[in-house]
C-alpha positions, 0 to 999 in steps of 0.5 A, a space after each residue: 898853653 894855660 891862659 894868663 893868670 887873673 888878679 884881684 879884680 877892685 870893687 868886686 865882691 867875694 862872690 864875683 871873685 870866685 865866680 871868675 877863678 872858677 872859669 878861669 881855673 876850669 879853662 885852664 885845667 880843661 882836658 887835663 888827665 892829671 890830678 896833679 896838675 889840676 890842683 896844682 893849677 887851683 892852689 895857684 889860681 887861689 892864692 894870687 887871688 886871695 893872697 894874703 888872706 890865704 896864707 897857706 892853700 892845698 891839697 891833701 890827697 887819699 894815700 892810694 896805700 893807706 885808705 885811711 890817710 890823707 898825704 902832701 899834695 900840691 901846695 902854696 905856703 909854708 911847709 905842710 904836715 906831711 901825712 894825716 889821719 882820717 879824723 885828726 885835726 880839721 883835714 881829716 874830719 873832713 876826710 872822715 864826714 865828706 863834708 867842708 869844715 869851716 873853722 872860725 878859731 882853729 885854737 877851739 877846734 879839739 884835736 886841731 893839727 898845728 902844721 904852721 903855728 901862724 894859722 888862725 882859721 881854717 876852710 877844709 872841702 873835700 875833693 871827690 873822683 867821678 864815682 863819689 869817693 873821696 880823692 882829696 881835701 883842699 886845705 886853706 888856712 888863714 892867719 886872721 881869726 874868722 876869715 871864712 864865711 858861707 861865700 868862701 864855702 860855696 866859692 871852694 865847694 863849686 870850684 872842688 866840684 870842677 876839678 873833676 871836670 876834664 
């Protein structure tokens, strides 16, 4: 059974913050088989942490069908676009470079997908399977301009890196 969810802790800094979702995300999904249920677990544990400066948090996944597109995954927030294309919008260029996009104005960002017209800013990082290749992205869309920084980018890659784990 999953061990109680944590909360915003005061007086803690972004960095410890992320330091104590990823252990408590890494206990809970330790041993799971289960992609799913692993982000599922993290998009939970993110939002009651972050929330509400994450106003929508998920994943995208590799549809094992079309190489080439990322489909829904486990979600929190409002209805998410349904399927994306590598190198469309801030999702799928992080599925076509492999690496986190972090967008200060997605309103500046060329070919930015408005899934949710409420979304301002914008953090992508790239999920990746045991022998390098990519499995998903985590998505995390803010309604403030410039909600992200290089803390949010190490937080989420780190925390990325350990949905892996089992």
């Amino acid at each position: 059974m999953a061990e109680p969810q944590s909360a915003p802790v005061p007086g803690e800094t972004k960095s410890q913050a992320y330091a104590r979702v990823l252990k408590e995300i890494s206990a809970v999904i330790e041993g799971e088989p289960s992609a799913t249920a692993r982000y599922a677990t993290a998009a939970c544990i993110l939002v009651q942490n972050f929330a509400p400066r994450f106003f929508w948090t998920g994943f995208y996944v590799v549809d094992p069908d079309k190489p080439d597109e990322l489909v829904v995954g486990p979600y929190q927030g409002s209805l998410g676009c349904l399927r994306i294309p590598f190198g469309k919008g801030v999702c799928g260029a992080a599925a076509a470079s492999g690496e986190t996009q972090l967008v200060e104005d997605v309103h500046a960002f060329p070919g930015h997908i408005a899934c949710d017209a409420r979304s301002q800013s914008e953090i992508v990082v790239p999920v990746f399977n045991a022998d390098g290749k990519l499995a998903a992205v985590l998505d995390i869309d803010s309604e403030q301009v410039g909600a992200f920084d290089a803390d949010d980018q190490a937080g989420l890659e780190a925390i990325c890196a350990a949905l892996l784990r089992r």
